[in-house]
C-alpha positions as CSV (number, residue, x, y, z in Angstrom):
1,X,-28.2,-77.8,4.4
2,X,-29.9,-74.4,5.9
3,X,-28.8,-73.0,2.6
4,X,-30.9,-76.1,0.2
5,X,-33.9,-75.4,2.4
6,X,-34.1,-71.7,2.0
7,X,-33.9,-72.6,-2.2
8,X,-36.6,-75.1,-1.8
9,X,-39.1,-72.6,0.0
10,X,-38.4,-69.6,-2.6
11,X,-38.9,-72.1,-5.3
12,X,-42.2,-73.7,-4.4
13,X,-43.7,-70.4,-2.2
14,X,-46.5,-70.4,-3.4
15,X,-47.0,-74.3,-3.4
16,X,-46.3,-74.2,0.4
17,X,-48.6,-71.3,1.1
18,X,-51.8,-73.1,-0.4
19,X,-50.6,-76.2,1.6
20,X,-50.8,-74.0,5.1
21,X,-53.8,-72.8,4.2
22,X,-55.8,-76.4,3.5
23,X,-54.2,-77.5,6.7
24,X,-55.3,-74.4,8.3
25,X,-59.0,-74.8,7.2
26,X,-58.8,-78.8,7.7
27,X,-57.6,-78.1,11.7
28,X,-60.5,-74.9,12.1
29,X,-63.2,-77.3,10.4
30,X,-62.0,-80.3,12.4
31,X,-61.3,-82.5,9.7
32,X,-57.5,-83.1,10.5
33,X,-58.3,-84.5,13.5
34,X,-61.2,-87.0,11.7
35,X,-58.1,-87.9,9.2
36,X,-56.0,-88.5,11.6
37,X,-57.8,-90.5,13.8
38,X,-58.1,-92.2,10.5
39,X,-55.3,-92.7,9.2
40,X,-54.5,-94.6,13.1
41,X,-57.4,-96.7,12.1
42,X,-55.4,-97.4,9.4
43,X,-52.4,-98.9,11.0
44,X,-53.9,-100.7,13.9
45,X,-55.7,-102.7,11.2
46,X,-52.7,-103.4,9.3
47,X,-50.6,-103.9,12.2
48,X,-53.4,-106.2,13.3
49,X,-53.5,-108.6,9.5
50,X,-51.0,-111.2,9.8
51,X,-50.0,-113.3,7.1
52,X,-51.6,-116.0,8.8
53,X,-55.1,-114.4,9.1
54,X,-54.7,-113.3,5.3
55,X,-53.8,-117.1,4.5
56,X,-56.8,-118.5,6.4
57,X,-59.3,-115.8,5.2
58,X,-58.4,-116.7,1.8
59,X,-58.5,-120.3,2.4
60,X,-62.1,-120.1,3.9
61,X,-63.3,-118.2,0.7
62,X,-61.4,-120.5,-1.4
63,X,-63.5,-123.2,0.5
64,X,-66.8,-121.4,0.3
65,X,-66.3,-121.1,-3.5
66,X,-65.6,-124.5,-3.8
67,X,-68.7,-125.5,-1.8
68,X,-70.8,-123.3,-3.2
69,X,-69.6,-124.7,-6.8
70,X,-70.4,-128.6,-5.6
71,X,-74.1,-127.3,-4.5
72,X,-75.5,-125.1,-6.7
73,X,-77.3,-127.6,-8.8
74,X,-81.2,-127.2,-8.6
75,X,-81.2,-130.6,-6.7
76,X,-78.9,-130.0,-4.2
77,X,-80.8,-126.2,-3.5
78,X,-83.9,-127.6,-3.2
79,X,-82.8,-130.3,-0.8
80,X,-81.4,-127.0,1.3
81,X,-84.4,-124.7,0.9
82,X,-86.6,-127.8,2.1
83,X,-84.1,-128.5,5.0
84,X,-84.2,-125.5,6.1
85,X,-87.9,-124.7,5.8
86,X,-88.7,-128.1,7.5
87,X,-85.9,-126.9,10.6
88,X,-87.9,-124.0,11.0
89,X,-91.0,-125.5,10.9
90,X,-90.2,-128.0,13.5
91,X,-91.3,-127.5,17.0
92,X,-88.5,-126.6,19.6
93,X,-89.1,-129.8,22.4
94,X,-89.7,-132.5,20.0
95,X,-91.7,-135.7,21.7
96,X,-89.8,-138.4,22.8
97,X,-90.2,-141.2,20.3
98,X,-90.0,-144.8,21.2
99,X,-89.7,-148.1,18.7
100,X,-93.0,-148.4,18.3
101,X,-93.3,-144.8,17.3
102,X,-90.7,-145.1,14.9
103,X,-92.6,-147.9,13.4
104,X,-95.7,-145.8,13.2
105,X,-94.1,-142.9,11.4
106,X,-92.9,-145.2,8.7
107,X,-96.5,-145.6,7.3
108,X,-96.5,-141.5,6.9
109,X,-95.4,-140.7,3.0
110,X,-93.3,-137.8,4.0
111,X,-90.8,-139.9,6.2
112,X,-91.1,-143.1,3.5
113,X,-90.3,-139.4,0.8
114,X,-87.6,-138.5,3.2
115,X,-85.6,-141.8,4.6
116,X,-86.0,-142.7,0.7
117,X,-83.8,-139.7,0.0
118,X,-81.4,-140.4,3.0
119,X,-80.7,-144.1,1.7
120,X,-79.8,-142.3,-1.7
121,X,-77.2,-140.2,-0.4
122,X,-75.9,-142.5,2.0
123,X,-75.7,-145.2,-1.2
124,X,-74.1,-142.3,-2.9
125,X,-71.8,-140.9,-0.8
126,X,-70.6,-144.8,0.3
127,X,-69.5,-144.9,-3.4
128,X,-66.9,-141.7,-2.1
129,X,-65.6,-142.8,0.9
């Protein structure tokens, strides 16, 4: 064994020489320790990925493409963007509103606009369940 060794260093001498001297410059520039701590990065995140987290991850992006697919239609963006501007726009305590107010607001277009729409998905989405 001593004797396989001893070949394998003449043979590659110079190979093993150059090696020394990278790790020699990587340990006096600190690098090796930067790699290192690396490389245990490295492993704690593997050790860390399950199967079980890879299958959910990838089920959640499978869902996400599949959701994104169903609303990417200019309708069903718009009704988004207008969701979501109208959430911001809304004030953070909303008044309390009673029958009466209810009533009221139904002579306003934008909630006749907006219940009109909600009647039309519920109509539509009754047809799926």
């Amino acid at each position: 064994m001593k004797e396989e060794i001893e070949k394998k260093i003449e043979e590659n001498w110079e190979a093993i020489l150059k090696a020394i001297d990278k790790l020699v410059w990587l340990e006096k520039s600190g690098s090796l320790d930067a790699i290192v701590g690396f490389i245990s990065l490295i492993k704690i995140i593997q050790d860390s990925i399950s199967d079980a987290v890879v299958d959910k991850t990838s089920e959640v992006l499978s869902n996400l493409g599949l959701i994104s697919a169903k609303f990417t239609n200019d309708r069903a963006m718009m009704l988004f963007n207008a969701l979501g501007d109208a959430i911001c726009r809304c004030k953070k305590e909303p008044e309390p509103v009673g029958l009466i107010g209810l009533i009221k607001s139904l002579r306003e277009k934008e909630v006749q606009k907006t219940l009109g729409m909600l009647i039309n998905i519920a109509r539509e989405l009754g047809k799926q369940i």
